[in-house]
C-alpha positions as CSV (number, residue, x, y, z in Angstrom):
1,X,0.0,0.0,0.0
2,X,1.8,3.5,-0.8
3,X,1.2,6.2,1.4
4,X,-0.8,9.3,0.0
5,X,-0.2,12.5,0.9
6,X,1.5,14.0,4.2
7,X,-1.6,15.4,5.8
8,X,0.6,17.5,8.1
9,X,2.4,19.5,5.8
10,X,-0.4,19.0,3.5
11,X,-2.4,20.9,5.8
12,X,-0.8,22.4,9.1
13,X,-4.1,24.6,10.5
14,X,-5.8,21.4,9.7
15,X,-3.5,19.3,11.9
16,X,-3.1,22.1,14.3
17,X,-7.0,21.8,15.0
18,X,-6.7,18.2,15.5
19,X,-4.0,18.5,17.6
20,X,-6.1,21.0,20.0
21,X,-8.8,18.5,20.0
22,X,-6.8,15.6,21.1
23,X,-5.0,17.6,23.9
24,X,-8.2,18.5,25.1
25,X,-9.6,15.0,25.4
26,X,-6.1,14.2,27.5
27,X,-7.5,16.3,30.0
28,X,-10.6,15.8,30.3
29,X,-10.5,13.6,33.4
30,X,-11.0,10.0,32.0
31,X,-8.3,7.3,32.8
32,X,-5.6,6.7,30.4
33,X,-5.5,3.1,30.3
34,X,-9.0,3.3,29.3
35,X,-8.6,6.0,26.5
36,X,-5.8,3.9,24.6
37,X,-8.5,0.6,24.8
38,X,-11.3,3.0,23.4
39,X,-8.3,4.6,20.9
40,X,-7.2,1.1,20.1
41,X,-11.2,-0.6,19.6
42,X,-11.7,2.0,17.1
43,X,-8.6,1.5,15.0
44,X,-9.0,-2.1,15.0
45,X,-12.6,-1.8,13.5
46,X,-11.1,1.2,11.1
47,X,-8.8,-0.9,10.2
48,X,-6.1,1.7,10.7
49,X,-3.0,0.3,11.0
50,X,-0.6,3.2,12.1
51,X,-3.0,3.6,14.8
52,X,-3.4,0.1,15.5
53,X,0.1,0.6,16.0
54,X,0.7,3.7,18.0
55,X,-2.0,2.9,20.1
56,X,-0.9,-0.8,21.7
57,X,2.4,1.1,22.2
58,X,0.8,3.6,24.6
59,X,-1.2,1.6,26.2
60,X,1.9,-0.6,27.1
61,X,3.8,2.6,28.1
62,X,0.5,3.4,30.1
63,X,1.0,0.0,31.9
64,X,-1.1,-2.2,29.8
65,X,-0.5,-5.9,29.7
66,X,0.0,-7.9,26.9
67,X,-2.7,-10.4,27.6
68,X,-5.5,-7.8,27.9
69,X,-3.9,-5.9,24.3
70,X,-4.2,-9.4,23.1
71,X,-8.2,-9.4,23.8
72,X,-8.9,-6.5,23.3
73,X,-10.7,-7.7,19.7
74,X,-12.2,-10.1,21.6
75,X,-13.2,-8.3,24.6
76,X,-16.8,-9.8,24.9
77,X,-15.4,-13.1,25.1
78,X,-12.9,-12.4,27.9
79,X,-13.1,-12.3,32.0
80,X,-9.7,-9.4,31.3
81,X,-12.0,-6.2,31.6
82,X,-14.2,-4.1,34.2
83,X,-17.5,-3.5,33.6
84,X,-16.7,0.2,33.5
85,X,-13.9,-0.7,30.5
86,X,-16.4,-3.3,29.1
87,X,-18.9,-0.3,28.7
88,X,-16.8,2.2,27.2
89,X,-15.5,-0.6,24.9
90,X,-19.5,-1.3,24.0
91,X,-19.8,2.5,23.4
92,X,-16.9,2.6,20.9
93,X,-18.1,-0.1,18.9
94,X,-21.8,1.3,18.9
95,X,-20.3,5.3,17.9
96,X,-17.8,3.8,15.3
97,X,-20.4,1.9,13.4
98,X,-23.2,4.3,14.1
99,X,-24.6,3.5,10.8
100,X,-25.5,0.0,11.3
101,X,-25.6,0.2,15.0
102,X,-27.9,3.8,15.5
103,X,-26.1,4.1,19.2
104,X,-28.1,0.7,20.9
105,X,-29.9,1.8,24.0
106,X,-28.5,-1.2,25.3
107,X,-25.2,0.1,24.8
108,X,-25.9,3.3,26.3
109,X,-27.5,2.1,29.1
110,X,-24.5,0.4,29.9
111,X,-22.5,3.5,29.5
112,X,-24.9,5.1,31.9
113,X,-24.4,2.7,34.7
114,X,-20.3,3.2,34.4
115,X,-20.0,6.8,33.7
116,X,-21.2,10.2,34.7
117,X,-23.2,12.5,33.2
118,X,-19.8,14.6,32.2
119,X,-18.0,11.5,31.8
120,X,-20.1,10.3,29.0
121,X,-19.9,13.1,27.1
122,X,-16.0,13.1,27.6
123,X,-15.8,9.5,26.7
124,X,-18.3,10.0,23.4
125,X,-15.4,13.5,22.6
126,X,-12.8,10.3,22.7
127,X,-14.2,8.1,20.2
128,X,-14.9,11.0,18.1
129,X,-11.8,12.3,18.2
130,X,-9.9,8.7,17.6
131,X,-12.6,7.6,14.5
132,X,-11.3,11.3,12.4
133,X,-7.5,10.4,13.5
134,X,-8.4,7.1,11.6
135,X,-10.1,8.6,9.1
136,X,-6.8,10.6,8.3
137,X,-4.7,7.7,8.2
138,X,-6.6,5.1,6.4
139,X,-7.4,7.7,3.8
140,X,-4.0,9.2,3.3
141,X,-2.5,5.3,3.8
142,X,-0.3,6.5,6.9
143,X,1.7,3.2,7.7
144,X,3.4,2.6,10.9
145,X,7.2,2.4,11.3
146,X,8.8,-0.7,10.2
């Protein structure tokens, strides 16, 4: 697969604006461990590899383990997650595939249970934020280091 173009030199304000919104969400209060499994759910489903890539790396350097990296395709099939993580996983499925999916009630319900008011809304700004980062690098073909 050849890479496209360099979408930040291609477009610096562009990037710049991303940039904003992604420091924002790191401070928006939620856990990172959780944010790289939400970060990482997306990308897998994307099918972006550079964040596929970028994203198991900082959720190691954020203490993830191996085994729970390992699941995290399979997260409904595993004991390795809180019901907290298992909801905000749920959620990221549900908002990445919002056209077949239309946001379950079941799926929100569950985000309910786990997460404030605030939170939810924090946690929906996440999986926003992640799905246009891998928008931008399945699009322009961004490839991760070899």
């Amino acid at each position: 697969m050849n890479a496209r173009a360099n979408f930040y030199t291609a477009s610096p304000d562009a990037m710049k604006a991303m940039m904003a919104l992604e420091t924002a969400v790191g401070k928006l209060g939620l856990e990172q461990p959780l944010l790289e499994l939400v970060k990482l759910r997306a990308s897998q489903i994307n099918g972006c590899a550079f964040c596929v890539d970028t994203h198991t790396t900082d959720a190691r350097k954020a203490g993830e383990t191996e085994r729970r990296l390992h699941g995290v395709s399979v997260w409904r099939e595993t004991p390795f997650f809180t019901s907290r993580e298992r909801a905000a996983l749920a959620w990221t499925e549900a908002l990445t595939q919002v056209s077949t999916t239309h946001a379950p009630d079941a799926d929100y319900e569950l985000v309910k249970a786990n997460f404030s008011d605030k939170e939810q809304v924090d946690l929906t700004l996440a999986i926003v934020t992640i799905n246009a980062w891998n928008r931008f690098g399945v699009g322009f073909r961004k490839m991760p280091a070899a």
